[in-house]
N, C-alpha and C positions, 0 to 999 in steps of 0.2 A: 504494500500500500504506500503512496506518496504520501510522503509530507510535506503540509501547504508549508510552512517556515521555512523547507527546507529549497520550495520551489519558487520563494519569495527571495530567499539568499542568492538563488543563482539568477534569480531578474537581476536585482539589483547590482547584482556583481558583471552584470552583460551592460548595463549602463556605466560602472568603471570602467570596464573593457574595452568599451566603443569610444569614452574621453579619452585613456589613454594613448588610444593609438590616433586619434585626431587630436592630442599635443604630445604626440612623440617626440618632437624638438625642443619642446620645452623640456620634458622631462631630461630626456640626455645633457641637459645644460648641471642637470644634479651630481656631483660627484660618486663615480662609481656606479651610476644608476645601472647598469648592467645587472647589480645583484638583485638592485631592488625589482628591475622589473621580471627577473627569472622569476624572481620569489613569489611576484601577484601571479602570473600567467600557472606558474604549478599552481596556486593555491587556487585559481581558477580549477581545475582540473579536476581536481577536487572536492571542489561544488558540485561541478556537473559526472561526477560519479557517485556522490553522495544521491543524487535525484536519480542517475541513470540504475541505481542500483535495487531501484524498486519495479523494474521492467524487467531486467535480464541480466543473468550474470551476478547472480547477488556477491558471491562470495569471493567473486574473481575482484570485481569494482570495488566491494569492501576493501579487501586488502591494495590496490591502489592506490585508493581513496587514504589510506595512512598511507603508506608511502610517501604521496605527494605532501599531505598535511607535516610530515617530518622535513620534508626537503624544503619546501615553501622556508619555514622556520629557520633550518641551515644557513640558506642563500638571505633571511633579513639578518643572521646573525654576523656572517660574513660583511654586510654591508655598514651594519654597524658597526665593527669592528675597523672597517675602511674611515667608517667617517668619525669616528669619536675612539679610535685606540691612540694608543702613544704614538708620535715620531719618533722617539728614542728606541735604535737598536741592539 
């Protein structure tokens, strides 16, 4: 069975998706954005097997669906790391 919450998170997440890449220039002006925007796109991913996983594939998408929500994490930790670790080697 879907869930509405969960079919509400991936609207909402296709309306970041769709600003994103219509200011993809701005964004790249951000230092390191590379990671950040790995990070949205997996967690994109994510969303839409957390919804796709109520049609087909439960358990295959389930476990994706972590996968991606680990990696997502990874790639904003990495970013951070870029933008607010030390300069001292």
């Amino acid at each position: 069975m879907i869930n509405e919450g969960e079919v509400i998170l991936l609207i909402l997440a296709t309306g970041v998706l769709i600003w994103a890449l219509i200011n993809r220039k701005k964004i790249a002006t951000i230092p390191h954005s590379a990671y950040l925007k790995s990070g949205f796109y997996i967690l994109y991913v994510a969303f839409a097997c957390t919804v796709f996983e109520a049609l087909f594939w439960d358990t295959t998408l389930n476990i994706i669906e972590h996968i991606c929500y680990a990696l997502s994490m990874f790639f904003v930790l990495l970013w951070t790391c870029k933008m607010f670790g030390s300069d001292e080697s």
